[in-house]
N, C-alpha and C positions, 0 to 999 in steps of 0.2 A: 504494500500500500504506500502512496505518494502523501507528504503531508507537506504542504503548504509553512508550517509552524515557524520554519526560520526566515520566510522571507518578512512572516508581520514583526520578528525579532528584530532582523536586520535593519527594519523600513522605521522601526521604536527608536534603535539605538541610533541611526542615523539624522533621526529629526524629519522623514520625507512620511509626506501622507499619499493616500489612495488621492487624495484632491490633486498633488503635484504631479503622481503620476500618468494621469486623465490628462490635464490642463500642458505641465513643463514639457513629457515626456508623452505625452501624445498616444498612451496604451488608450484601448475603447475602452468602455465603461461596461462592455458587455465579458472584457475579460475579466476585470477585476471581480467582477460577478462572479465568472468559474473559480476565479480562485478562492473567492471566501468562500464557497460552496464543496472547495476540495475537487474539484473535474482538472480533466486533462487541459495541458495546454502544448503549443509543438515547443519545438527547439530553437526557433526564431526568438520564439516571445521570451525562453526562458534565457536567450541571448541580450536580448533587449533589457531584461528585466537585470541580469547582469550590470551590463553597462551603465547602464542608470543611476543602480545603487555602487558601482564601482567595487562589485561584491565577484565573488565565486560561486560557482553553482551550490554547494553544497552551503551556501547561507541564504541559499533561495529553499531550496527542496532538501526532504532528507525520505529515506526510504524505508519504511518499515517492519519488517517481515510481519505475513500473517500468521496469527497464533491458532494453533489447533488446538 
């Protein structure tokens, strides 16, 4: 399972809201949607989302393994 949980870390720690990345950084509003909702996003976006926050993937996403 894909969890969202560091990129709202990174987005805390860094001082940038969903508003600046809509508005400065120009992501649609329909992705930030996915994201707070936990859905897929591609490899562009989570480049994007990268760059923005001047972060590494792995302070975007982290991966969970499912528990049996």
């Amino acid at each position: 399972m894909i969890s969202y949980q560091p990129l709202w870390d990174t987005m805390k720690k860094k001082g940038v809201t969903t508003y600046a990345l809509i508005y400065k950084h120009n992501f649609s509003p329909y992705t930030i949607t996915n994201l707070k909702r936990g859905k897929s996003i591609t490899l562009y976006t989570l480049e994007k989302l990268c760059k923005a926050l001047d972060c590494q993937i792995n302070d975007v996403v982290a991966f969970l393994p499912d528990e049996e």
